[in-house]
Every structure is written in structure tokens, then in C-alpha cells.
Residue, then its C-alpha position, 0 to 999 in steps of 0.5 A: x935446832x930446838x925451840x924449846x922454852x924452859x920456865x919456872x916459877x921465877x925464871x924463864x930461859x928465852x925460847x931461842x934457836x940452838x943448835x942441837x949438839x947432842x946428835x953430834x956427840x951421838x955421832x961422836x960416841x958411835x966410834x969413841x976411841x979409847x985414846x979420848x977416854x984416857x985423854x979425858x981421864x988424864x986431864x981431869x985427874x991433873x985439873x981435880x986429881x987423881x984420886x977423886x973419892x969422896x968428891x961430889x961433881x956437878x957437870x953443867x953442860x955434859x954433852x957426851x958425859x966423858x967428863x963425867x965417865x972420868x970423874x966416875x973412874x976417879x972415884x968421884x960421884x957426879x950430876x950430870x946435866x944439860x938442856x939439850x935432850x940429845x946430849x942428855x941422851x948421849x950422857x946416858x948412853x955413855x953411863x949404860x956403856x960404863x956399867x950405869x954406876x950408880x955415883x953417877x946421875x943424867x938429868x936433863x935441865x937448865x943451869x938458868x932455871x933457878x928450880x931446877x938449880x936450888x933442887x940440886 
């Protein structure tokens, strides 16, 4: 669980307590199966298609990042991010394991932190 208030000049994100997902998905990325990658990959290839290229993707909320690995294997570019510093962690280390592509960018920020929203 995080207290971890969020602020800028116009909003500020109410410090409440969460529960930290990313130690979860650590856990989860420790024994991926193959079979959850291609699943991912076949869900959004039917959601956005099977060719991705020249799409840009932004994913809010990454969690573990297999959204975005997939959205990558498609041939998109995509902005990861999410508030909780572990499932920021988690998004990375998923990148590094698929080679860091460069189409591909962890953030950690706040979809409810209009700063961060208007640099993106």
C-alpha cells in the first residue's frame, strides 16, 4: 500500500491508500508463460490490428507492460505509464527482456495529473 500524493499546478491526485499492484505483476513476469504473450498479442492485433505500423498508442495504466510489449511486436510505438512505481518497474523490466525498443517508452505518472497529461 502507497500514500503517495501526486500534485501539480492545477490538480492534485488525493493521497489515499492503494494497493500496490506492481509487486504482484513482478511476481507474475518472474514466470511469464509464453502462452500470455501470444494471447496478448492476438487480442490486440483483433482489438487495433494486425499490423500496427505507424500507430502511436498511449497505455494508461501498463501494470506489467504486456499491452504494450504487444502493441510493440505489432509494429506500433507506445507510451507507457502508470502511478504505481512498481508496476513502472515491472513495465521496464518487461521492455529490457524485449530488447529495450526504442518505439517503446515507461513513464511513471497520473493520468489525473493534468501536467503530466498535457506534456504527453
Amino acid at each position: 500500500m502507497h500514500d503517495e500524493p501526486s500534485q501539480n499546478r492545477s490538480h492534485t491526485v488525493n493521497s489515499r491508500r492503494r494497493f500496490s499492484f506492481g509487486s504482484n505483476w513482478q511476481k507474475y513476469l518472474d514466470d511469464l508463460p509464453p502462452e500470455a504473450t501470444d494471447a496478448m498479442r492476438a487480442y490486440v492485433a483483433e482489438w487495433l490490428g494486425a499490423d500496427l505500423t505507424g500507430l502511436r498508442v498511449v497505455d494508461v495504466g501498463s501494470g506489467q507492460g504486456l499491452t504494450s510489449l504487444s502493441v510493440t511486436r505489432l509494429g506500433g510505438e507506445v507510451l507507457s505509464f502508470d502511478l504505481d512505481p512498481e508496476s513502472v518497474a515491472a513495465t521496464r523490466r518487461l521492455r529490457e527482456v524485449a530488447g529495450s525498443p526504442t518505439s517503446w517508452l515507461v513513464e511513471h505518472g497520473s493520468i489525473l495529473d493534468t501536467s503530466f497529461v498535457a506534456g504527453l
